[in-house]
C-alpha positions as CSV (number, residue, x, y, z in Angstrom):
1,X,5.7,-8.0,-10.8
2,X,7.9,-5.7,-9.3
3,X,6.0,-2.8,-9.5
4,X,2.7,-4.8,-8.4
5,X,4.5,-5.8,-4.9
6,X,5.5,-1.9,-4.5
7,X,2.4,-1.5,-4.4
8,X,1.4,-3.4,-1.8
9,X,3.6,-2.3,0.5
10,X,3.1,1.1,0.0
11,X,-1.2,0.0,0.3
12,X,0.2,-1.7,3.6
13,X,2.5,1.4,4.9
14,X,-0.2,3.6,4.0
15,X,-2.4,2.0,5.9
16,X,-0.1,1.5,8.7
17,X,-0.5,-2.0,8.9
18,X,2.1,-4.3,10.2
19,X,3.1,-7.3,7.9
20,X,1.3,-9.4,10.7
21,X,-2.1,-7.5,10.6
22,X,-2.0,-7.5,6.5
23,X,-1.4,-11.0,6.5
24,X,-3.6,-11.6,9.7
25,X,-6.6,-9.6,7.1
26,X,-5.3,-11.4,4.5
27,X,-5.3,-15.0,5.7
28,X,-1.9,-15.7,4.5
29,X,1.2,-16.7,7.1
30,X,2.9,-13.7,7.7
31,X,6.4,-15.6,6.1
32,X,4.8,-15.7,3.0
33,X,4.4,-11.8,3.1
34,X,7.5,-11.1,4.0
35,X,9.3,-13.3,1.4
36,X,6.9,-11.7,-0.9
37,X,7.6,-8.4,0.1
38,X,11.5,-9.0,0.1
39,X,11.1,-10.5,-3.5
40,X,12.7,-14.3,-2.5
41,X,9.7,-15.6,-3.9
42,X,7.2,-15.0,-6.7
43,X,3.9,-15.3,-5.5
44,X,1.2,-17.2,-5.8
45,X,-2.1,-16.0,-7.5
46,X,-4.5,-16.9,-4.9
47,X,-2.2,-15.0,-2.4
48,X,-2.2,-11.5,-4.2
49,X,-5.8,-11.9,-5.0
50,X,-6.2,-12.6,-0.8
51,X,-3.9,-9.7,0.0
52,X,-5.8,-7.6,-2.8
53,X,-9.1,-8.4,-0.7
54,X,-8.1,-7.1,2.4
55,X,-6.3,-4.3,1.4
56,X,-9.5,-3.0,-0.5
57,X,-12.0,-3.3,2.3
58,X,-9.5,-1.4,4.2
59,X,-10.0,1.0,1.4
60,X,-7.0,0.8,-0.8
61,X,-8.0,-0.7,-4.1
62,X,-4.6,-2.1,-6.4
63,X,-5.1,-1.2,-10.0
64,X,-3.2,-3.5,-12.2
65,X,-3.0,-1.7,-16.4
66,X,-2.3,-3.7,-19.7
67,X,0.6,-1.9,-20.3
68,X,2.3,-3.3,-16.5
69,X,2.0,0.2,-14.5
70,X,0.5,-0.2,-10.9
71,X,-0.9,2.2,-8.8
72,X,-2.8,2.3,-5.6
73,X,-6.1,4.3,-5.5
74,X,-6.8,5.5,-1.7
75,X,-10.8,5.7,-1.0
76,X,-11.1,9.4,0.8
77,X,-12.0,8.0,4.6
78,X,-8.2,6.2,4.2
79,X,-6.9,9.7,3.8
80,X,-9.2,11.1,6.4
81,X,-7.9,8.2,8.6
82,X,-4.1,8.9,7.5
83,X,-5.0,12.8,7.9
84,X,-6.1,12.3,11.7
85,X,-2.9,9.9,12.6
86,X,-0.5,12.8,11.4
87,X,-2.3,15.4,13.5
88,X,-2.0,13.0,16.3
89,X,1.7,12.0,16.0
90,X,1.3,8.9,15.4
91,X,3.2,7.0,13.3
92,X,2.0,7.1,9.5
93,X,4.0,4.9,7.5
94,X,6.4,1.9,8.3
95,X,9.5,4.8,7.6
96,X,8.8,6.9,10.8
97,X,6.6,9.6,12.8
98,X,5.8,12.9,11.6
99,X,7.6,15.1,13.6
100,X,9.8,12.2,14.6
101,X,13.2,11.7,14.3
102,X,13.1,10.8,10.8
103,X,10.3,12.2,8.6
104,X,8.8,11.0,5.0
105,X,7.2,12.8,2.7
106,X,4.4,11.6,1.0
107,X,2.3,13.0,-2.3
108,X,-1.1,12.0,-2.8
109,X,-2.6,12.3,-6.7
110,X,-6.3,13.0,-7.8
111,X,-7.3,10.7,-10.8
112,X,-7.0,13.2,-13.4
113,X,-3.1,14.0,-11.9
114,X,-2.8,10.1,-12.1
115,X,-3.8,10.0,-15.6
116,X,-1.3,12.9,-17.2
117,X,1.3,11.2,-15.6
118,X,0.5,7.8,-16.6
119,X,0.5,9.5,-20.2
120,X,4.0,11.4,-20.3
121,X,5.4,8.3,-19.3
C-alpha cells in the first residue's frame, strides 16, 4: 500500500495539483486525502479507484503489478505541460520552483527503461 500512495502523490506533485484540486477532481473531502497521503488511515477502495479516475484523465495513469511494485506512467502532453511550467518558472512539484530557492530533480523513464529496472530488482 505504501508504495501505491507514493504514487499518488508523486501523480498529484507532478501534476502540480494541490491536495484540494485532486480531491476537488476526485470527489473525495480533501481530509480524507490528506490522512491518506500521511498514512493515518488505510484507504478505502472506492476512494483510490476515485482518485485513480481523476488522476488518469489528467493524464497520469497508476499501474498497480502482481508482484506489489507501482509506478506512474505520464501520457506525453503531461510532460509537455510539465516542460512548459519549468520554462516559465513556475512551480513544478509541491517541493519548490525551478530556479527557486530550493530545486528538485526529477527523472523521467521510457517504458523499456521502466522495464530493465523493474527486472534487476
Amino acid at each position: 500500500m505504501i508504495a501505491l500512495i507514493l504514487c499518488l502523490r508523486a501523480a498529484r506533485s507532478v501534476l502540480g495539483w494541490s491536495q484540494t484540486e485532486l480531491a476537488s477532481r476526485a470527489g473525495i473531502s480533501k481530509p480524507a486525502l490528506n490522512r491518506l497521503e500521511r498514512f493515518e488511515s488505510e484507504p478505502r477502495l472506492e476512494t483510490v479507484l476515485k482518485i485513480e479516475e481523476a488522476l488518469s484523465a489528467a493524464g497520469v495513469v497508476l499501474e498497480r503489478q502482481s508482484d506489489g511494485k507501482s509506478s506512474i506512467i505520464l501520457q506525453p502532453e503531461v510532460i509537455e505541460e510539465m516542460s512548459e511550467r519549468i520554462k516559465a518558472g513556475e512551480s513544478v512539484t509541491s517541493r519548490g520552483k525551478v530556479g527557486g530557492v530550493k530545486e528538485e530533480r526529477t527523472r523521467f523513464f521510457s517504458r523499456e527503461q521502466m522495464d530493465k529496472l523493474n527486472k534487476k530488482q
